[in-house]
C-alpha positions, 0 to 999 in steps of 0.5 A, spaced: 810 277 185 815 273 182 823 274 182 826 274 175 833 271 174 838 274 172 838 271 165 831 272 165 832 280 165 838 280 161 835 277 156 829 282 156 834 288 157 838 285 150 831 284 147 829 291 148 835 294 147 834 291 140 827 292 138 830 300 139 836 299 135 832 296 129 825 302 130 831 306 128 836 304 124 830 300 120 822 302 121 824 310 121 829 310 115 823 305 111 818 311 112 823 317 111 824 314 104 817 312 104 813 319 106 815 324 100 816 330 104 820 326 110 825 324 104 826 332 100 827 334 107 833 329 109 836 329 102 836 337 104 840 336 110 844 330 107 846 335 102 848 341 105 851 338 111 847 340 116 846 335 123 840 337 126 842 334 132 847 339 132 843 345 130 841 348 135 845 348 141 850 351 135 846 357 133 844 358 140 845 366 139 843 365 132 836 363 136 836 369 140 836 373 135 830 372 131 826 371 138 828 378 139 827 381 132 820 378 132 818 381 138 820 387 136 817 386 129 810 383 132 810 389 138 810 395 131 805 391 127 799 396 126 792 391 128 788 391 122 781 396 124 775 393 126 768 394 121 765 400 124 771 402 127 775 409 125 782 410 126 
């Protein structure tokens, strides 16, 4: 195998860090205003505000919350009965 000099790695590591940089800041905001239900949901958290990187590790209470309401509600829920079958 052979040895690849110091420029030579580099040169791939800036060409890498490049091609990440320009998939998105250039070919994801391209497909989000390209896709209609990409662009309605951005403009949605562009117009109120909300980070999404953000969200979760703020509203971490928020989450557990619901987990827990959801159980609760999912444990209540009468099954629906089965043909032939009485209550």
């Amino acid at each position: 195998m052979t040895e690849k000099s110091f420029a030579q790695g580099l040169r791939q590591l800036i060409f890498c860090l490049a091609a990440a940089l320009l998939f998105v800041y250039g070919f994801l905001p391209l497909l989000t205003d390209s896709v209609p239900i990409l662009g309605r949901m951005s403009h949605y958290l562009n117009e109120n505000g909300i980070d999404p990187t953000r969200y979760y590790f703020t509203d971490i209470e928020a989450v557990t919350d619901a987990e827990n309401h959801m159980e609760e509600v999912m444990m209540n829920v009468k099954k629906p009965a089965l043909p032939g079958e009485e209550d």
